[in-house]
C-alpha positions as CSV (number, residue, x, y, z in Angstrom):
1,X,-35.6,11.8,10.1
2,X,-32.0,12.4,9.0
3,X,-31.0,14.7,6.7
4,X,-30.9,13.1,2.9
5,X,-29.0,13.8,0.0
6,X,-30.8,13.5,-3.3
7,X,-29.2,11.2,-6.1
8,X,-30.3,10.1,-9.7
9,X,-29.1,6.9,-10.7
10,X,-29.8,4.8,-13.8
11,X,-30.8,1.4,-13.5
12,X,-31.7,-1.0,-15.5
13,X,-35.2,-2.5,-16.3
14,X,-35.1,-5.3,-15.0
15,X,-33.6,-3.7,-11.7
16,X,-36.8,-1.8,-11.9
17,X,-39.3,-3.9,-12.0
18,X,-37.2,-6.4,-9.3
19,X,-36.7,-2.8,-6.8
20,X,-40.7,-1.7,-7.6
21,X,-41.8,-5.2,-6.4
22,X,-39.7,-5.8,-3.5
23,X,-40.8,-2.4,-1.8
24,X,-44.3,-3.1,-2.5
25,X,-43.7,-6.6,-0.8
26,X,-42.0,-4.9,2.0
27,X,-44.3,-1.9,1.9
28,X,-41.5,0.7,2.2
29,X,-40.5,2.8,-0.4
30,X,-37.7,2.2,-3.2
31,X,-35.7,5.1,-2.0
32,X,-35.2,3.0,1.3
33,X,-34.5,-0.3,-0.8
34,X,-31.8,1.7,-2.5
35,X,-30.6,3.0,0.8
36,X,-30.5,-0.5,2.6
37,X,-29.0,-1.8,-0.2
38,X,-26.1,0.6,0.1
39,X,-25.6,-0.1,3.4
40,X,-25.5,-4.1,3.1
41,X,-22.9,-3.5,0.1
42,X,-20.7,-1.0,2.0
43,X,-20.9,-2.9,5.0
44,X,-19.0,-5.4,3.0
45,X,-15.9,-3.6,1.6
46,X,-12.8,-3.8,4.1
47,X,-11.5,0.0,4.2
48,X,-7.7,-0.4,3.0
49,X,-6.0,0.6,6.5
50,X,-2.8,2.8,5.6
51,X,0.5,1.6,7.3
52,X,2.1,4.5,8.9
53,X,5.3,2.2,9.4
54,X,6.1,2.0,5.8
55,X,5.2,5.6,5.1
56,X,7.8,6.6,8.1
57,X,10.4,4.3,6.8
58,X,10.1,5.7,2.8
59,X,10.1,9.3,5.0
60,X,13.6,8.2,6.4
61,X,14.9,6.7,2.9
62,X,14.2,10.1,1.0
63,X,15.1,12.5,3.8
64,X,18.6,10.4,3.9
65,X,18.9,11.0,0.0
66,X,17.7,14.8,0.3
67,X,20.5,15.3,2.8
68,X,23.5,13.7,1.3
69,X,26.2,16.3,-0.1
70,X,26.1,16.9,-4.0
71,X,28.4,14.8,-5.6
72,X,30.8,15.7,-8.7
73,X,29.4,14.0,-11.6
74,X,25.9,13.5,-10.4
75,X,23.9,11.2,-8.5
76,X,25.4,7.7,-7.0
77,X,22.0,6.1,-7.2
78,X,20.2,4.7,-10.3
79,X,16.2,5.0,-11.3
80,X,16.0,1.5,-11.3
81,X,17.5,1.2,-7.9
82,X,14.1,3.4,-6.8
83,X,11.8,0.9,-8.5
84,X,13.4,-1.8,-6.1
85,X,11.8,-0.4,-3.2
């Protein structure tokens, strides 16, 4: 058996009575009902994958801002011109 970690959730009543007779029915414990459950929903959800392309080209953009000389006056970019991005 796996190592578990232990959790306390609320549920509702009705939840309760539904989770109390389905692991009777299955003769397996709630705990494993809850755990299952878990799983099935999880296995669901897409993970977000992260696009290193766009991270490298934002990398670019604000390494070419860092480097440009100081200009007399201040900056030759606006806010805004950020948000456009």
């Amino acid at each position: 058996m796996s190592a578990k970690i232990r959790k306390q959730i609320y549920i509702e009543p009705r939840q309760e009575n539904l989770l109390k007779a389905i692991a009777q029915q299955a003769n397996i414990s709630e705990a494993e009902i809850i755990r299952q459950a878990i799983d099935l929903h999880i296995g669901s959800i897409a993970v977000p994958q992260t696009n290193l392309a766009a991270w490298e080209t934002e990398k670019e953009f604000i390494n070419s801002i860092k480097n440009r000389p100081s200009l007399v006056g201040g900056p030759d970019w606006r806010r805004e011109d950020l948000y456009e991005r």
